[in-house]
N, C-alpha and C positions, 0 to 999 in steps of 0.2 A: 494730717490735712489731706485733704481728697483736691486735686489737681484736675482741674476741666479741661476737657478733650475739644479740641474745637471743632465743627462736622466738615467734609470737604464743602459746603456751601460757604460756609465764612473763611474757608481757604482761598473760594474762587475770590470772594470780595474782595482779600487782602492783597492777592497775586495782583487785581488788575486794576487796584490802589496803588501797588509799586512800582506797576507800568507807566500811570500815567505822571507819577515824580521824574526828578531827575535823580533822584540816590542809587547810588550803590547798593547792592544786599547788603552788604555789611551796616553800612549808617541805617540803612532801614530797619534794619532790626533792632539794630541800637535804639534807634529813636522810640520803636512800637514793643519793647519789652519782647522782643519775640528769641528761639531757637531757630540759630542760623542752620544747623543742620539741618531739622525738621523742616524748616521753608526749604532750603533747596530740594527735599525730596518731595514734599508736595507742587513743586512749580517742574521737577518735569515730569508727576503724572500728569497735573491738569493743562499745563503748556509746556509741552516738549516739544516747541517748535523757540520758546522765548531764551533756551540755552545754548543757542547756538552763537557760532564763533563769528568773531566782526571781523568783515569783508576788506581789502585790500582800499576801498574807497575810503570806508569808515578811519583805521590806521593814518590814512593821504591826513586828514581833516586834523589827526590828532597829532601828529607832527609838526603840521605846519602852528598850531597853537600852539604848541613846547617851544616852537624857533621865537617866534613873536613873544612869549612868556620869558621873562626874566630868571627862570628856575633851572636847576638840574635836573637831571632826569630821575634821579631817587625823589628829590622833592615835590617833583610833577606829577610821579608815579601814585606818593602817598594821598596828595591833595586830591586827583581826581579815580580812588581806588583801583589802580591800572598795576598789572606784573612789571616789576622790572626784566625779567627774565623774556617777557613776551614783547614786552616795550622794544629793548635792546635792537631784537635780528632785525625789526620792519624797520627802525629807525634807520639802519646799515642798509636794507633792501633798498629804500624809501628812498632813502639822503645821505648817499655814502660819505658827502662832505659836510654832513650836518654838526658834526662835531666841532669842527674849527670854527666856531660862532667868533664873531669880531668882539660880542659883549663880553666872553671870560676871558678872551685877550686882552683887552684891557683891565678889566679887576685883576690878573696875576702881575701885569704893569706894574700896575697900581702899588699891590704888597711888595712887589722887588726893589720897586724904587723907594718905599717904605723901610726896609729893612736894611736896603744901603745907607741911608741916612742914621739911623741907629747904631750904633756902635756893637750892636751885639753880634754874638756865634749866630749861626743859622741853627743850631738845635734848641740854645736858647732862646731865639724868635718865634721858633716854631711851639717849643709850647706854652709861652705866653700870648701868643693867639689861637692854638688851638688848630694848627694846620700838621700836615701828614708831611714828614721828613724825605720820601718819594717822590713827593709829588712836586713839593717847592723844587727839591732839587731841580726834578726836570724840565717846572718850567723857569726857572732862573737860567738853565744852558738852554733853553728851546729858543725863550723871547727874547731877552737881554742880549745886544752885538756888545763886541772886543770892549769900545769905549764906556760901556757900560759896567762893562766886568769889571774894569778895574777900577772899582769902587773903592777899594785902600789905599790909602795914602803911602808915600815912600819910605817911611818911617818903620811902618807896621809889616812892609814888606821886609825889611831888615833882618827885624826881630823874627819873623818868618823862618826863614832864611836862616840864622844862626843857631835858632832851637831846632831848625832840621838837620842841622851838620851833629850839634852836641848828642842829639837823640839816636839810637842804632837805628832807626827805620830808612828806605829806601825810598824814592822822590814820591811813588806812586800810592806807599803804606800812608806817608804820612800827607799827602792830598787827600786823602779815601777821608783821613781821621777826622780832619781840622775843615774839610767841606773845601776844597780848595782843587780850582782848576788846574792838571796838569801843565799842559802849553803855558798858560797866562803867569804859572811858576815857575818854568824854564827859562820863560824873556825876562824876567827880573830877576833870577840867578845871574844872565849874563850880564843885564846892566849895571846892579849895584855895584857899588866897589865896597870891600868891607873894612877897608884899613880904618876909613871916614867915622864908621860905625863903633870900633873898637876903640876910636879917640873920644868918642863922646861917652863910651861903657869904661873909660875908666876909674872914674873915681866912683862908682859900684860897685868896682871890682876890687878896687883897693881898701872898701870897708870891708867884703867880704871873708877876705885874704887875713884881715886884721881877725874877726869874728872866728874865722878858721883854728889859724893860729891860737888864739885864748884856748878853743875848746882842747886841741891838742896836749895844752900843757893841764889841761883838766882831765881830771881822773875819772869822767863821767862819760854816760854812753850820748851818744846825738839824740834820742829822743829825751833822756834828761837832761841835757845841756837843752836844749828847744823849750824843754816845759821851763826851764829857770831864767831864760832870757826872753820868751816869749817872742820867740818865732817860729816859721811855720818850716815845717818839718822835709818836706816836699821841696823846697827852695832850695833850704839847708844843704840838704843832699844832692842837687842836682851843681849848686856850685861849689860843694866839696869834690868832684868828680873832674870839676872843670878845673881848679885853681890847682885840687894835691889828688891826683888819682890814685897816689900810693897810700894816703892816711883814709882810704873810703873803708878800714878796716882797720883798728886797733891791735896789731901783730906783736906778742913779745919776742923779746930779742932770744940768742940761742942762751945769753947770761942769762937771765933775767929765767928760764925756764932750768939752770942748773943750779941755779937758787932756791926756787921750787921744790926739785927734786930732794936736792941737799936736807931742806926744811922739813920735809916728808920721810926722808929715812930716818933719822932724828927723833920725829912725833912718834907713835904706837898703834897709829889708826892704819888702818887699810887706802889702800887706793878710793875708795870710793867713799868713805865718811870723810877723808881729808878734802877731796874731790867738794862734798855739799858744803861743808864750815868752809872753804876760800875763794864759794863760787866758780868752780872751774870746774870745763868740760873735760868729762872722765874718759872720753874718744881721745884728744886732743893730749890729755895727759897721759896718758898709756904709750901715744904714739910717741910722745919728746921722751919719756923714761924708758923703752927699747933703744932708743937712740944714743941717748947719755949716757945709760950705765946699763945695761943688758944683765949684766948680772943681779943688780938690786929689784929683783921681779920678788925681793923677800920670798920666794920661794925656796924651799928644800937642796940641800946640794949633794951629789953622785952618791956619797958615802948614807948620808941619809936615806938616800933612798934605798939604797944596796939591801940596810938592815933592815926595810919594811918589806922589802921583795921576801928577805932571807924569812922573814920571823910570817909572812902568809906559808911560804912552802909550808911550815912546820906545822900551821894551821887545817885544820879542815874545809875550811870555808872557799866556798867558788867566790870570784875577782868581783861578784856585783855585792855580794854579801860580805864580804870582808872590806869590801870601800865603805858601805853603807854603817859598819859596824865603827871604824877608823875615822871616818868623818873624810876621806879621799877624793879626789877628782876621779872617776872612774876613764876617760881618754888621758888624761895624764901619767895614771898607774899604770895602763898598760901601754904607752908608750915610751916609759924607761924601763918596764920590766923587755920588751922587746929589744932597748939597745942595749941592756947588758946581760939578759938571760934570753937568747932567742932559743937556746933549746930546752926551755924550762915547762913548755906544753907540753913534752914528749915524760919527761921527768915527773910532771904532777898528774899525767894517766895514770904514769906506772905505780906511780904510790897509791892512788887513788884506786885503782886496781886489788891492789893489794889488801888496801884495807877494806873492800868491798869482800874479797873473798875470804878475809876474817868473821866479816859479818854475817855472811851465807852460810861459813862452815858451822857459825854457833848457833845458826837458825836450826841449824838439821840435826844437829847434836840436841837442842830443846824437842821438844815436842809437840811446840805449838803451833797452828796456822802460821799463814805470810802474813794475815790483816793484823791476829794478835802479837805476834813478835812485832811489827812496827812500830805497835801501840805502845808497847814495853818499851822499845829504844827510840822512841820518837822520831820514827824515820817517813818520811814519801813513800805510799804504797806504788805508786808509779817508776821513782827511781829505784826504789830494790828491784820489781820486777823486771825493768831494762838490763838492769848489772847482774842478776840471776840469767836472760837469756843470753846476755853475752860472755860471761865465765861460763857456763854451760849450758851448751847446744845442743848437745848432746840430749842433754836429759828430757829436754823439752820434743825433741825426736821421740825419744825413749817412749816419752807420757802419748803418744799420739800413735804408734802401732797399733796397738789394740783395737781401738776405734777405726782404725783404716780396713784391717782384716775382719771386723764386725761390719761394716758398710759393703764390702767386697762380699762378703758371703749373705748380706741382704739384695743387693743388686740382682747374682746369681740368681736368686732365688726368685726375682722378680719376673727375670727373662723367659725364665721357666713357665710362669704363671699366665694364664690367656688376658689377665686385669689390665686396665690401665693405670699410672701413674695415680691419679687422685684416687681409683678404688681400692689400689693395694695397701698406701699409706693410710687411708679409713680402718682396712680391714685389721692391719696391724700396730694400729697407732702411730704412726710418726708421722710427722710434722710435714708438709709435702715442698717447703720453698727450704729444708735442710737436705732432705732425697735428692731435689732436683742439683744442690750446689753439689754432692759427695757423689755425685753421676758424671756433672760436668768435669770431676778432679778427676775421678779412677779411668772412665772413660768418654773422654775429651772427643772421639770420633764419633760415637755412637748418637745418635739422636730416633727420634720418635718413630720416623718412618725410615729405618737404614735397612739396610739386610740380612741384618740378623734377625728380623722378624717379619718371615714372610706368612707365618700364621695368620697377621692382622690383615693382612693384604685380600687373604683368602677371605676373610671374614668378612670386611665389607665388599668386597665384590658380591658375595652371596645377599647382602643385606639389599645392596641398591639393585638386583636386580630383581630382586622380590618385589621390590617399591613400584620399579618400572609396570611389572606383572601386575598388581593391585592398582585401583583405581584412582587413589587416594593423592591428595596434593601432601607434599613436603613434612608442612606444619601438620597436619592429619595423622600423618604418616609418625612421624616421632612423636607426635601424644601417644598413638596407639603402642606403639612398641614402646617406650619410654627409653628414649634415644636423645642423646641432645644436637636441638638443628643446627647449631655454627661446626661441630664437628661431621655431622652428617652429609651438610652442603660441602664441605671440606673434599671428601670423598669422592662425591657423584662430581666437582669440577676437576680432580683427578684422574679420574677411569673413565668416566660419560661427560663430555663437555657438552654435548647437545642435547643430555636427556633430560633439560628443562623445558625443553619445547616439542611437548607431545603431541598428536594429532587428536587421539582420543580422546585426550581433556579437552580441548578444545571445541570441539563434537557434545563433548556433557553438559558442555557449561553453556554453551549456544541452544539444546532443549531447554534448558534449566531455566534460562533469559526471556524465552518464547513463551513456558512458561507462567511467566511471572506478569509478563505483559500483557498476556490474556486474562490473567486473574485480577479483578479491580484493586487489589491491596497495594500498601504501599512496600516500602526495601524490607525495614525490620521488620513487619507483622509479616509476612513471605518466609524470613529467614527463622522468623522463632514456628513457625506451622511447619515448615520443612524441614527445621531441626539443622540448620546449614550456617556456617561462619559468619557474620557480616562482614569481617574484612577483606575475605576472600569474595565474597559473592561480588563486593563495591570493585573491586579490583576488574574481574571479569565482564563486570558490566562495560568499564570503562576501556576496556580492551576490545571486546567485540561490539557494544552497543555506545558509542561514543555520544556527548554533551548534543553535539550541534542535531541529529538524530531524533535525541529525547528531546529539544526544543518543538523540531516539527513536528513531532506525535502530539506532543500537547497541546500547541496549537491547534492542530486539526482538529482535538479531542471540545476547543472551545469555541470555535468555529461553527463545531455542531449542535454545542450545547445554547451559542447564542441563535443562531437558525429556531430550533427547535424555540425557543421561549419567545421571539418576534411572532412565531406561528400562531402560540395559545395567545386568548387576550388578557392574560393575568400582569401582574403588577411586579416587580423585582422582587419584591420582598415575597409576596403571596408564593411566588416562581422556587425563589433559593428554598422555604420552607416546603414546600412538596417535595422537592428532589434533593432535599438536606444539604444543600452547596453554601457555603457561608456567604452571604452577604457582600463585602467588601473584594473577595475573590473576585465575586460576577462581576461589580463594577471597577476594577480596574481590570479587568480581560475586558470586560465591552470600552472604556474608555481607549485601549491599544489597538484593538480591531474593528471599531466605527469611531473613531475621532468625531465626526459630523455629530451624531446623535446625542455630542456631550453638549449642553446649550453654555452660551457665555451673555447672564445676564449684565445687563446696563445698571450704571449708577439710578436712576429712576426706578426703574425694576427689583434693585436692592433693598430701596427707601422704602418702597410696596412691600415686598417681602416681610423686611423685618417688624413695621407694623404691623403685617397679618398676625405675627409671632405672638407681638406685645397682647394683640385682642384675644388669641384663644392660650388656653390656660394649660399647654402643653410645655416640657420642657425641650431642648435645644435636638437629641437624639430625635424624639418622638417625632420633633417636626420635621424634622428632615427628613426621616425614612417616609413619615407620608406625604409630603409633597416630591420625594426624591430628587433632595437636591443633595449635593454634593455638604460634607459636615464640615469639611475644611476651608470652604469657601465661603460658608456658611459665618465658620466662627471667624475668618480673616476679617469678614464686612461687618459683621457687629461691633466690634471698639470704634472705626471710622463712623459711623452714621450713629448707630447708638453708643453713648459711652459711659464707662465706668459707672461716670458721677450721677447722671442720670437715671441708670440702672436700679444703684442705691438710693437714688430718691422713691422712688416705685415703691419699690421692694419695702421701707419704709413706709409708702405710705397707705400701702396694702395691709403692716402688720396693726398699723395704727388702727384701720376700719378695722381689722378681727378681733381687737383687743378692746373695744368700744362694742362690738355688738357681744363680743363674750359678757361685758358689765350689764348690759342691759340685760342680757338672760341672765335665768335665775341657778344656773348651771354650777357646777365646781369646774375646775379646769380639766381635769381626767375625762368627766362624763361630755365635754365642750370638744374635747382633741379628740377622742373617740365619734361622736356626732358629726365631725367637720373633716376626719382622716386627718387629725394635724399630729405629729409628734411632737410631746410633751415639752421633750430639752428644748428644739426650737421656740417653743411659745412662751419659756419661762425667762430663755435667754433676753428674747424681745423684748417679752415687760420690763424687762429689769431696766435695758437700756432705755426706752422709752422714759419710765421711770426718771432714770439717771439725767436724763437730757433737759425734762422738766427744769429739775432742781437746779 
């Protein structure tokens, strides 16, 4: 669906339609189907005088109708589309005592002396009417005096009063809880007398006490005694606490739990199957049978143990493998192997020892590798080799001479050689990060640049001062000699700390600049005709011929070039094409350097415009470069004054006449689009939809 654009004329109508209402934008919009956004940005291009902010007067008028109004300020705010947020400060500026209105004094009257009457909590009041538990509060202690407060009767004070002694809470906990003035709780703590109170809670007490009782001699817990007498659980419990504080937990006696035990040693089951079949806590039962019988842990006794300690010695097996095989506690095993074998680690080295060095001497006696001998006796290639370096040390010394005097008499041989590190290891195959570690071993002092090679020292001193001698920058410099530059720069910040900063180069590069400057090319085309770096050149420019510099040259350079073209009487466009300047370049240098000359036409002048557009049969670029208007401004005022939908109607109804004079001639469609300059695909597309629109 194509969406109508409305022009700014039916903008203006609409704006000064909702001036002369009294709506808000917002219901206005409502009411007339419109985009609240879109209207406020068209009301302050066309009246940017209509959004400005109401005056201190206008505020005066609006308060004083909120005071007279029976409303809140939220409710005022919404009815006549006004900010709370903005309402608020000038209300406070306004009428600082605006707030204490006499009218919500009395509607909060009103509900307090409402809810004294009621028998209910104040939270319960509150939300069966739907009020904020803050707020009653505050004004129930703001407006309400003393004789007011003490809206409960003597009675209810009482009971107050004695659920606050039964309860652990403190005067202040349980005012906070129960909505309850402190002070107004204190003077009827001192007045009651409670003896009064307890002679009328007797016979309560004494059904209670009876109810108690029963359950006690019941086997049952207080929530199923509750569910079977059909009482409330909460009750239950808070006058079991009051009447027997010793029975608020069903305790077995110390008999009654050596019964237990007794029953338990007896049965076959474990601590904890016994524990599930008689409902009993396996904490609770652990801790009464340490106590009772310490010994009945049906655990293992010394001599037992002695022969499982004895019959692992004789095993092969380490303490986690031999528990795991036995079915053991592994903290257990080795906490009675500790109290009767403490020197039995020292004893199972030494055999384990031993029979390690049976098993090395048969490895060497075979013939076979370490991997395959382990495979055959199914052993850890890791644990032979540990038990292989620690029975023999030696040998593993032994196996690594050779290698030490092989490395020793490679080094030698290096020191000798004028190479570096990575070219000697090229030259001779080895690995250059195993060099470097059998360098750091044999000799731990020596490093790259020590004294024992004053050869290299000579060597680059001769190089950089060749560098210095020759013209050439750095990077030039090691392409040509094939040198690498992080080691080269290395050197020259060594011997020559200042011979980065030559006088000559600097002298080179400052012709070289001059130049470049004179010649009309740009950096790269300069750099690929000279045969010169571009990174280097960018660098030296920005060192001797600096940004702010290259601005003022080209400024001047456009200064001259608009002079000159006011001078000729030619046209922008005529102008760029003689002197091959682009277009859009010239016109934004002349928009920066005559501001004036850029015109800012008028809505009227637009409307002109863009119907001259619609009558000649040019597209949007064309017309602008020959009337030399600006394209972007061009195309900003086309959707506003002409739009979309409109467009498409045109357009439309232009393909309609082509396709109506193509029928009337006698033409085919090729020889028609050829005759008229039309392209095909457009003309066929059209019919089609045409066509389609028909039907």
């Amino acid at each position: 669906m194509n969406i109508k654009k409305r022009t700014s004329k039916e903008w203006k109508g609409i704006i000064e339609d909702w001036k002369q209402n009294s709506l808000s934008q917002k219901e206005y919009c409502k009411k007339m189907n419109l985009n609240l956004y879109t209207f406020r940005d068209w009301k302050r291009k066309i009246s940017p005088s209509s959004s400005k902010r109401r005056t201190s007067k206008e505020w005066k008028g609006i308060i004083e109708d909120w005071t007279n109004s029976s409303l809140t300020p939220k409710e005022y705010c919404k009815r006549h589309g006004l900010k709370v947020l903005s309402f608020n400060p000038w209300k406070r500026k306004l009428y600082p005592f605006a707030t204490k209105r006499e009218d919500i004094k009395e509607k909060w009257d009103a509900i307090v002396k409402d809810w004294e009457g009621s028998g209910l909590n104040i939270r319960v009041y509150c939300k069966k009417k739907g009020l904020e538990l803050p707020i009653f509060i505050y004004w129930k202690n703001k407006y309400s005096s003393l004789s007011d407060r003490e809206h409960f009767p003597k009675e209810k004070w009482e009971f107050f009063i004695v659920d606050w002694k039964s309860s652990g809470l403190n005067r202040e906990e349980y005012c906070m809880q129960n909505g309850l003035i402190l002070s107004i709780f204190c003077e009827w703590e001192k007045r009651i007398d409670l003896s009064s109170y307890e002679e009328r809670l007797l016979p309560t007490q004494k059904k209670w006490e009876e109810i108690i009782r029963d359950w006690e001699h019941s086997s049952l817990t207080p929530k199923e005694y509750c569910k079977e007498m059909n009482l409330n659980w909460y009750t239950f419990n808070s006058w079991k606490r009051k009447i027997s504080p010793s029975s608020s937990r069903k305790r077995r006696t110390l008999k009654k739990w050596e019964e237990i035990i007794r029953d338990w040693e007896h049965s076959s089951l474990n601590p904890k199957e016994y524990c599930k079949e008689m409902n009993l806590n396996w904490y609770t039962f652990n801790n009464w049978k340490r106590k009772i019988s310490p010994s009945s842990s049906k655990g293992r006794t010394s001599k037992e143990w002695e022969a499982i300690i004895e019959d692992w010695k004789h095993s092969t097996l380490s303490l986690t493998e031999y528990c795991r095989t036995m079915g053991l506690n592994f903290p257990t095993f080795s906490s009675w192997k500790i109290k009767y074998y403490p020197s039995s680690a020292e004893e199972r080295h030494i055999l384990a020892q031993k029979k390690w060095e049976n098993i090395i001497e048969g490895w060497k006696n075979s013939g076979l590798s370490s991997k395959e001998y382990c495979r055959q006796m199914d052993l850890k290639v890791s644990t032979f080799y540990n038990w292989k370096i620690k029975i023999y040390p030696t040998k593993n010394e032994e196996r690594l001479l050779p290698t030490k005097k092989k490395w020793k008499g490679i080094i030698e041989d290096w020191q000798r050689s004028d190479l570096n590190q990575n070219e000697y290891c090229r030259r001779k195959g080895f690995k250059p990060s195993t060099f470097a570690n059998w360098k750091r071993k044999l000799y731990p002092s020596s490093t790259y640049f020590s004294d024992k090679r004053p050869d290299l020292k000579k060597k680059w001193k001769a190089i950089v001062e060749d560098w210095s001698a020759s013209g050439l920058s750095k990077n030039e410099y090691c392409n040509k000699k094939k040198i690498k530059y992080p080691t080269f720069n290395c050197w020259i910040r060594k011997f020559y700390p200042f011979a980065t900063e030559r006088e000559d180069l600097k002298e080179k590069w400052k012709d070289i600049i001059e130049d470049w400057k004179q010649s009309g090319l740009s950096r790269e085309e300069y750099c690929q005709k000279k045969e010169i770096t571009f990174s280097s050149f960018r660098r030296w420019t920005r060192k001797i011929y600096p940004a702010s510099q290259r601005k003022l040259d080209i400024k001047k350079k456009w200064e001259a070039i608009i002079e000159d073209w006011k001078r000729s009487g030619l046209s922008q466009n005529e102008y760029c094409r003689e002197k091959e300047i682009t277009h859009s370049a010239f016109s934004r240098w002349k928009g920066a350097l005559c501001p004036s000359s850029a015109k800012k036409h008028t809505l009227e002048e637009w409307e002109a415009i863009i119907e001259d557009w619609k009558q000649s049969s040019l597209s949007r670029e064309e017309y602008c470069q020959k009337k030399e208007i600006s394209f972007s401004s061009f195309r900003h005022w086309i959707p506003k004054i002409y739009p979309a939908s409109q467009r498409k109607l045109d357009i439309k109804k232009t393909w309609e006449a082509i396709i109506e004079d193509w029928k009337q001639s006698g033409l085919s469609q090729n020889e028609y689009c050829r005759e008229k300059e039309i392209t095909h695909s457009a003309f066929c597309r059209w019919k089609k939809r045409l066509l389609l629109l028909r039907t």
